[in-house]
N, C-alpha and C positions, 0 to 999 in steps of 0.2 A: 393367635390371629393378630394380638397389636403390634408384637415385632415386626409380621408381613405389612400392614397399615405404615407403620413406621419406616421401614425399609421402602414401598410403593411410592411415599412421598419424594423420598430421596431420590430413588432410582429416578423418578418419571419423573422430575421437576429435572432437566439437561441444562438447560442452561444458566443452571444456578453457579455452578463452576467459573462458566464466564463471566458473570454477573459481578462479582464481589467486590472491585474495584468502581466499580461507575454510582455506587450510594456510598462512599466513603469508608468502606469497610481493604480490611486485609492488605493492611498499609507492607503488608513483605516484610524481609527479614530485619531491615534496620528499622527500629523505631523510632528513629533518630533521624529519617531521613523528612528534605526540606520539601513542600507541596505547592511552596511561592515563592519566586523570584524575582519578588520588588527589590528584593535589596542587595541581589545579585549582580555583578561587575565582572567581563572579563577583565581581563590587564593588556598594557597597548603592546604593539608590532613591536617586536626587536627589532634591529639594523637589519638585520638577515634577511628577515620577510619585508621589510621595506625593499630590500633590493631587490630581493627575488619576485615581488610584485610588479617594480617599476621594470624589470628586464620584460615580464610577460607583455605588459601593454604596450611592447614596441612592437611585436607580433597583430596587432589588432588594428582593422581596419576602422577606425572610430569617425571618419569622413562616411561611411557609409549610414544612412540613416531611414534606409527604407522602413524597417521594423519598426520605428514611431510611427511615420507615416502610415502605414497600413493599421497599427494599431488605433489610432487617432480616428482614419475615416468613416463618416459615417455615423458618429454620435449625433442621437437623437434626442437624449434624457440624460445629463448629469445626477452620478446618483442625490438623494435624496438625504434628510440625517439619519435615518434609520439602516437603507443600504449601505452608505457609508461607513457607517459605523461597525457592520460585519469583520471586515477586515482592511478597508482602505485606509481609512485614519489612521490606523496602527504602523503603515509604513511609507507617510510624508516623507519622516527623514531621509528617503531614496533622493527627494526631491534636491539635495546638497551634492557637495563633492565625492568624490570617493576617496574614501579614508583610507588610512595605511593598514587596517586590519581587514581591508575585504581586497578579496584576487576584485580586479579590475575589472574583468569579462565577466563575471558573477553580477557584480553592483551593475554595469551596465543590463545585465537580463533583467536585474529586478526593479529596472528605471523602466525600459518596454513595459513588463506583464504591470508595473505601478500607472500604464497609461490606460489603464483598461478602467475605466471608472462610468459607465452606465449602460445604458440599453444601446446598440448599433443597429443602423440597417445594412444588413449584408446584399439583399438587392430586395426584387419586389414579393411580396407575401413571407419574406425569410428575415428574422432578427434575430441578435442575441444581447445575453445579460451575460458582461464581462468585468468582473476582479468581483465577485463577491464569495469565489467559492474559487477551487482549485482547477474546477472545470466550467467552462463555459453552458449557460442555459441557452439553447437555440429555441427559436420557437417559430412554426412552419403553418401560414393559414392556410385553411381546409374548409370544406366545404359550408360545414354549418360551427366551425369551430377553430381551435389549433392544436397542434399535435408539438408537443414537447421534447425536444431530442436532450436524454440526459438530466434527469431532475437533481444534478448535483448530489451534495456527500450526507446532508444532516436534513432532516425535517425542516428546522427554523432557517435553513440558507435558501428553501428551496420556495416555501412558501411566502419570504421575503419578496424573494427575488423574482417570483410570479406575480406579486401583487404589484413591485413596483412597474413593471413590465405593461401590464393589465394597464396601469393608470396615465402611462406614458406614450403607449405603442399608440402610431397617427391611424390605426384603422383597428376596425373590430375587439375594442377595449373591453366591451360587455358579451362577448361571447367567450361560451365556456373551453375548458380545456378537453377535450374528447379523448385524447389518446397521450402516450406516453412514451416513446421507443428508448432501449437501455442498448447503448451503442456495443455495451462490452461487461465485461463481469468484473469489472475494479469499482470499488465504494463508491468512487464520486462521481459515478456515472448512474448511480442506481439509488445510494443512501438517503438521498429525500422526498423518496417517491410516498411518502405518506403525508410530506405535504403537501404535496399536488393533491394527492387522494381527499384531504381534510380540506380543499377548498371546491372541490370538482368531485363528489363521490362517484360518479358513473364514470369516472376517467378509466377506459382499458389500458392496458399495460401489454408492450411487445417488444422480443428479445431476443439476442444473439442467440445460435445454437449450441443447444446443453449449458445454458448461462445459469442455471440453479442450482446445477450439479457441479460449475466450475467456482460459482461462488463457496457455497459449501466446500468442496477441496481448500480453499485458501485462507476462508474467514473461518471456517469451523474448524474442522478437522487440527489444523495446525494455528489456528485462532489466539491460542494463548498465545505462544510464542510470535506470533507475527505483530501481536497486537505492540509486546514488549519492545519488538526489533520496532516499529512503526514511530515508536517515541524517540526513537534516535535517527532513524532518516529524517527524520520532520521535523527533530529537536522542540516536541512540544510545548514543554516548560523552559524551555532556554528562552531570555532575555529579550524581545523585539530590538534591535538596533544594529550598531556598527561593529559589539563584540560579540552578537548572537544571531538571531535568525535576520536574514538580511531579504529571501527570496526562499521561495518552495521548488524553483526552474520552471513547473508548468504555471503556475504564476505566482501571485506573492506567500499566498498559506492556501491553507486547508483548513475549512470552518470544522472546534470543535464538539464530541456530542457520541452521539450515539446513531448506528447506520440502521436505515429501515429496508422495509423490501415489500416490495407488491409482485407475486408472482405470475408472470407474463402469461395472459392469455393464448397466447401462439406465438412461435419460437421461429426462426428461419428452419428450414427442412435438410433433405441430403441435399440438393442440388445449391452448387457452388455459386450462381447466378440464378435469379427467381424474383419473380414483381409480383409485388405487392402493392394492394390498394388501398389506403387509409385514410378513409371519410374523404375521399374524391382525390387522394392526392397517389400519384402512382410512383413506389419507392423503386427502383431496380435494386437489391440486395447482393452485397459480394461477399461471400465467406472470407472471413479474412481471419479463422481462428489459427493459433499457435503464432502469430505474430506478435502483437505488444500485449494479448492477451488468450489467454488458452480458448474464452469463447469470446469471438468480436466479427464487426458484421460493417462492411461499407456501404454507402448507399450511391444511386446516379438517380438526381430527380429531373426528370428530361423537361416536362414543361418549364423550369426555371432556370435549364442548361449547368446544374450547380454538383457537386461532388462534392456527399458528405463524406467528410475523411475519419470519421471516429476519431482514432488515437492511434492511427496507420501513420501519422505524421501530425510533429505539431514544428514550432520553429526553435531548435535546440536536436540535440543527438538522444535519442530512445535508450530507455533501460535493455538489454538483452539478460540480462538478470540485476533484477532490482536489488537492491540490499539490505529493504525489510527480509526478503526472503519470499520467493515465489517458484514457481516452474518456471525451467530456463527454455528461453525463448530459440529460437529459429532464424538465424537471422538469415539465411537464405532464403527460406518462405517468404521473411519479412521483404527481402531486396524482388522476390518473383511476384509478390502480391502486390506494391507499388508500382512493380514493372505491369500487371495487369492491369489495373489502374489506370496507369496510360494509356495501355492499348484499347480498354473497353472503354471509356470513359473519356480520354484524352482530347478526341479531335474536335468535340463541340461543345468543352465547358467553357462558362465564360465566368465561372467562380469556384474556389474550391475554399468551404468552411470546414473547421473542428471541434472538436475537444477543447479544443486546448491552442492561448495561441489567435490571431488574427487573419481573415479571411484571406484570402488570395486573390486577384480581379486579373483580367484578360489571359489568352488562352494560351499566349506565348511564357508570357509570366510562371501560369500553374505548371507546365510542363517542363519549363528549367527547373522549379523548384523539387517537381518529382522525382526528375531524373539526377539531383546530386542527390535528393534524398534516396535515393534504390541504390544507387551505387555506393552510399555512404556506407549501407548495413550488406552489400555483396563485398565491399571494400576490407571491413571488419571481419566478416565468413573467410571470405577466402584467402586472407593475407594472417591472419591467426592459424589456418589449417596449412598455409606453408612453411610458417612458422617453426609449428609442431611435428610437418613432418620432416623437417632436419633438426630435431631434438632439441626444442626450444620448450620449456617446460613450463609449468600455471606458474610457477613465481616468478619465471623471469617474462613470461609474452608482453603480460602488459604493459612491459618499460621498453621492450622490441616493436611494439606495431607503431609505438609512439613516433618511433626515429623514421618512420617511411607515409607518416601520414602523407595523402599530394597534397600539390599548393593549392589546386582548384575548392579542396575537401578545407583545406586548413583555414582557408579566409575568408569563408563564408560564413556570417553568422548562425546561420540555422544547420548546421553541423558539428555546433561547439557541443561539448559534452557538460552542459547544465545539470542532467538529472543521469541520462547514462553517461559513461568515460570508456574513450576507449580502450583506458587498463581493463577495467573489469567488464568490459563488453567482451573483449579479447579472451580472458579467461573464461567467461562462462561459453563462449565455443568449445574451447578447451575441453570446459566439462563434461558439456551434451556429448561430444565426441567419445571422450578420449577416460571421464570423467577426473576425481579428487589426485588419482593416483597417478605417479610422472614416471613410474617404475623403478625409481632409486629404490635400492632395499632399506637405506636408513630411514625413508618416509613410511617403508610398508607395516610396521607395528609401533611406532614410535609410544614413550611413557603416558600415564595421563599427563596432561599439562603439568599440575598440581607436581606432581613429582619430581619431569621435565626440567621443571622451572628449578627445585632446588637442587638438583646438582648440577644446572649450568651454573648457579648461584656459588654453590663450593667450588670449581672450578677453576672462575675468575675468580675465586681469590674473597668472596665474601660479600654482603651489599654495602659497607664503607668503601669497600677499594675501588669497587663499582662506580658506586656515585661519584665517585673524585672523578673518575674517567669520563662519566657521563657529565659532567657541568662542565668540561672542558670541552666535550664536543657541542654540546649543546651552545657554550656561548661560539662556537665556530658555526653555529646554523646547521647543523648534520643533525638534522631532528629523524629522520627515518630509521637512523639506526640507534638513537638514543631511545623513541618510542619501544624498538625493539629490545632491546637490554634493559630497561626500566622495567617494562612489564611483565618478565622474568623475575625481576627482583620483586615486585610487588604482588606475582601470585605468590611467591614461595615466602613471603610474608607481608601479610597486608595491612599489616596495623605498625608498616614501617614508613612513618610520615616523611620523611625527608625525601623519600622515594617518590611516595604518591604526590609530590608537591611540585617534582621536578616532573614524573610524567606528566600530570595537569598541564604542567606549561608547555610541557613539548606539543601534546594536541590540540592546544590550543594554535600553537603557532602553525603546525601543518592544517589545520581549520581555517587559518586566517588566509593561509596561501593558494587554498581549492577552487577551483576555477569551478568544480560541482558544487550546488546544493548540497546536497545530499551528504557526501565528501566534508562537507564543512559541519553540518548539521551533527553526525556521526561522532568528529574529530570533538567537537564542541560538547557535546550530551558526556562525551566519556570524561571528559576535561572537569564538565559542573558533577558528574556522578564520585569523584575521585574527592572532590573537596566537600562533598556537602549529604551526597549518599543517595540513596536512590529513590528515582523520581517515577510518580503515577502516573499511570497511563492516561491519557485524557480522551483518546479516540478511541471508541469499543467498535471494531469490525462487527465482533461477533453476538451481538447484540442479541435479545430475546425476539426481538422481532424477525429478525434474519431466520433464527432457528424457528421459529414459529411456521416457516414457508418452506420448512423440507419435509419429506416425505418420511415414512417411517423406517423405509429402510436406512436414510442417508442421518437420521437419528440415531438407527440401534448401530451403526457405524463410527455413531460418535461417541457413544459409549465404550464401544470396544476402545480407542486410544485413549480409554479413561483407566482401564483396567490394571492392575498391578499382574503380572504372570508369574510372580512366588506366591504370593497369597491363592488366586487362581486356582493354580494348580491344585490344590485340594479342597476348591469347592466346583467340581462339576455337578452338572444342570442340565436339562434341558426343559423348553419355557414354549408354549404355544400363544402370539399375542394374535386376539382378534380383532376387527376394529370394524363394526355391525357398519357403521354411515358412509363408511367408504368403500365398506365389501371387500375387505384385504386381509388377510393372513400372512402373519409372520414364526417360522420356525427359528427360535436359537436356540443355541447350545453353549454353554461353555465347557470347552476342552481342550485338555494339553495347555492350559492355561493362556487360551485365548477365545472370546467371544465370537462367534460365528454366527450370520444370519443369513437368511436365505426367504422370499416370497413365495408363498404358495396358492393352490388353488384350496386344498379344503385344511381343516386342522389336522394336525399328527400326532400319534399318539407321546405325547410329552409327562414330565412329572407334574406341571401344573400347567395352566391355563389363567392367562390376564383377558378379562373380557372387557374393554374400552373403546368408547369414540377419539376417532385422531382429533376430531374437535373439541375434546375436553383436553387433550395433551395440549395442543396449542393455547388454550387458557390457562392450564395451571405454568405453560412454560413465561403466558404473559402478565402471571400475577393477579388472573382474574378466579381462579377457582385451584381448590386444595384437591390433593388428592385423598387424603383420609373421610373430606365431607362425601367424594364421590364414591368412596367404599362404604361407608355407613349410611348415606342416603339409597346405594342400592346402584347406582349409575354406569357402577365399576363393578367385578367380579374379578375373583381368584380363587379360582378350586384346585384341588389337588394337594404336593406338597406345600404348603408353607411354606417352607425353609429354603425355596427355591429363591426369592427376592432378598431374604434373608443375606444368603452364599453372596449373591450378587454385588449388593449393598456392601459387604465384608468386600470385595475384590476389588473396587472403586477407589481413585484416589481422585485428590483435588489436586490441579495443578498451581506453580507458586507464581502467579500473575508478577511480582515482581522479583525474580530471579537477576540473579547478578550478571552484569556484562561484563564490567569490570571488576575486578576483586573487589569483594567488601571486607570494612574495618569488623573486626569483632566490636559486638554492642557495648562493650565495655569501655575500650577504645575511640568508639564514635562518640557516646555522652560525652565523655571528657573534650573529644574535638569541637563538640557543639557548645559546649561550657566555657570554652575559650574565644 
């Protein structure tokens, strides 16, 4: 029986996997790697990148200056020191020139999203709290209250940024917050909903359609890994300034922390338009899922003629595949749902607010900008698919759509590719369609990398002969294909310093010349991963709290991508779980070396039987109760075989939170580098 106790703890505590990283713990494979980057420096632009900067910003309309303007209007509260200090402070230095190691149009976005500095009125009863978080806090009066659109990414950004709000906003400062709407199922639309909750307990919560289950697919399910890819689009630990994070694209960062989750009392339904009524305010709701997110929802609030736009559009070019790593997007939906937009909503707005991003005002205005925005993402769809079908393949599209972008699309600021680009917008059409494979045979089985890499290595001739080659291109500024031949050389041996010293420099320079966030962030993280080794995660999507607000099936789901299927294989089981307070039954099985579940109406006859409240799994997953105390206080049951949690517990692995992007040094090798 202690083995089972034993095993129960393990198996039922889920989120402990994710967990290990956010108390200091399971620092990854190098123990060597750095956790702070005070004393971290990139190194300046070569000549290269100065030119190839100074050539971009002759392309750029820098006389046009709308995007201050509209970001500007409307301040009603300069933030405070406490909002401030979120994340404004940290990125004055936008407030100078643009240096030679930032693309041009980059620094300019993140002089815009740096104007975003307190509370705005967007018109009458609608305000928001902009730059203290990655997404903008709206906040919409109601009848005996306000209703919340978007409670940002972390607890502490959101109940900041409520309070300052509360203290600032010229009407209704002492009434409470009633409600909550989560525009879409990305973190920082949802992640601080527990500070609203911790200032406003009775505050309900209301949400995109299937937005628990689309959270869960992105933060759980694939949680480890997204969280890892997450540190390098956002460049977490990278440097604040002119050689590191300069802009986030949706605005300057992303407050970090850990994501919570209140899960929404009522969800949007089937019907693709539907009104809603929240505490006296009537929302018309637009399905707008598989666009910038799998579950996302727009709104038209007629009495204030305003169109909330989620993150159907903000002022920059949208992700169609992000490159932490998500489900690829639609961007014809995307270009048909904007175009609805228009058509339902178009001819009596007199404002359109977001996400993300500064309002829009009069009604000619919002509808120019919709309509380059629909065309921008029909523009990407359908010129990527002609692309492809005269055999234009995923490695080359995205340097093909580049050369046809129109002028109309090209000189417009709020189509530049900040966070999406239209290289890898272009490709992940590609993939939706057509998917990874271009149908060359030499791509259809190619070696592991690892292997790959060493006999391109013998090949060319060795990684000396190499390197001479590459510092020759490299001082020619042909970093694309020196990136490429480097890191061949340095998977097929990693603990070959000359190599990883000249890559370092190469991404850094293609970082310095990205016109994307993201692109630079990416280029940048691999750059400081190469010199210094690998860096912790600081933002947990997949939080205990998150996990604490799924259901049990979408639990014992997450268990199954926990599973090893060699070990597996010779522990089949099958398990009856009950759960008395929620009146739910769960059938699994492990077989053929995979975890299967399945909901039922009564129990089945199983090898054993787990008798628990989903309410005590949500406590032990939040660190409030054990499960050994709730097996020997009696609270928990397990009859039958034993040996069934046992097997389980044996099949389970833990995932390695900080796994290698770029090759890592052997430990041996890294000491000594850090000794130096």
């Amino acid at each position: 029986m202690k083995k089972s106790i034993i095993a129960l703890s393990v198996v039922i505590s889920i989120s402990t996997p994710l967990m290990a990283d956010q108390h200091g713990h399971g620092a990854g494979k190098d123990e060597h790697a750095l956790t702070s980057t005070f004393s971290y420096q990139g190194k300046p632009a070569t000549q290269a990148t100065i030119d190839a900067n100074r050539q971009f910003a002759k392309q750029l309309d820098f006389a046009n200056n709308k995007g201050f303007e509209e970001t500007r209007k409307g301040l009603i509260a300069e933030f405070d020191q406490e909002t401030a200090a979120i994340i404004w402070n940290d990125y004055r230095f936008l407030e100078g020139d643009t240096p030679d190691t930032v693309n041009p149009s980059l620094w300019r976005q993140g002089q815009v999203n740096h104007e975003a500095a307190g509370l705005y009125r967007v018109t009458d009863r609608i305000y928001q709290v902009r730059g203290t978080d990655l997404a903008n806090m709206s906040l919409i009066r109601s009848d005996s209250g306000w209703i919340v659109l978007d409670p940002l990414t972390t607890p502490m950004a959101a109940e900041a940024s409520l309070r300052f709000a509360l203290n600032n906003l010229p009407e209704g400062g002492d009434l409470p917050v009633v409600a909550m709407v989560y525009s879409h199922s990305h973190g920082d639309h949802f992640g601080g909903a527990r500070g609203i909750q911790k200032l406003f307990p009775d505050v309900k919560a209301y949400g995109s359609k299937n937005i628990t289950k689309e959270i869960v697919d992105e933060n759980v399910l694939a949680g480890n890994a997204m969280s890892r890819r997450v540190s390098y689009q956002y460049g977490t630990v990278l440097p604040i300034g002119e050689t590191g994070i300069v802009d986030a694209a949706l605005s300057n960062a992303v407050t970090k922390g850990e994501l919570s989750y209140v899960k929404p009392t009522e969800t949007n339904h089937t019907a693709s338009i539907e009104s809603w009524d929240i505490d006296g305010v009537e929302f018309i709701f637009m399905d707008a899922s598989g666009t910038e997110a799998t579950s996302e929802s727009v709104a038209y609030i007629p009495e204030m003629n305003a169109i909330w736009g989620a993150e159907l559009t903000y002022k920059g070019m949208h992700n169609v595949y992000t490159l932490r790593g998500a489900k690829v997007r639609d961007a014809l939906l995307w270009s048909k749902t904007i175009n609805k937009v228009i058509n339902e909503f178009g001819g009596d707005a007199k404002v359109l607010f977001t996400a993300h991003s500064a309002p829009i005002w009069g009604n000619e205005a919002i509808n120019t900008f919709l309509k380059l925005q629909r065309d921008n993402y029909g523009f990407v769809h359908n010129q990527s698919l002609r692309l492809a079908n005269n055999g234009v393949v995923m490695q080359d599209i995205g340097w093909e759509i580049q050369k046809i972008i129109p002028d109309s699309i090209q000189k417009a600021w709020h189509t530049n590719g900040y966070h999406g680009t239209y290289s890898h917008n272009a490709r992940a059409v590609y993939n939706l369609y057509l998917g990874y494979f271009d149908m060359n045979p030499a791509n259809l089985n190619p070696l592991p990398s690892g292997e790959e890499a060493s006999k391109f290595v013998e090949y060319m001739g060795g990684e000396e002969a190499i390197l001479t080659k590459a510092k020759a291109d490299f001082d020619k500024g042909e970093y694309h294909f020196v990136a490429t031949v480097l890191n061949k050389v340095v998977t097929a041996n990693p603990d070959f310093k000359p190599g990883r010293d000249l890559l370092a420099d190469t991404y850094e320079q293609l970082g310095y010349q990205s016109e994307a966030a993201g692109w630079r962030n990416v280029y940048l993280s691999g750059a400081y991963e190469l010199r210094n080794g690998i860096q912790k995660t600081v933002l947990k999507a997949n939080s205990a709290d998150v996990v604490s607000e799924m259901d049990m099936g979408m639990m014992l789901d997450y268990l199954a991508v926990q599973v090893d299927a060699s070990v597996a294989q010779h522990n089949s089981f099958t398990l009856s779980v009950v759960l008395p307070d929620i009146k739910e039954t769960y059938f699994v099985e492990m077989s053929n070396g995979n975890l299967n579940n399945i909901q039922v109406t009564e129990p089945r006859k199983a090898d054993a039987t787990l008798t628990i409240n989903k309410a005590d799994i949500d406590r032990i997953n939040l660190g409030q109760a054990k499960a050994t105390q709730l097996l020997e206080s009696g609270n928990a049951q397990l009859t039958g075989d034993q040996s069934v949690l046992v097997k389980l517990q044996r099949s389970l692995t833990k995932a390695d939170s900080a796994f290698s992007i770029v090759p890592s040094q052997s430990q041996s090798t890294a000491q000594h580098s850090h000794q130096h």
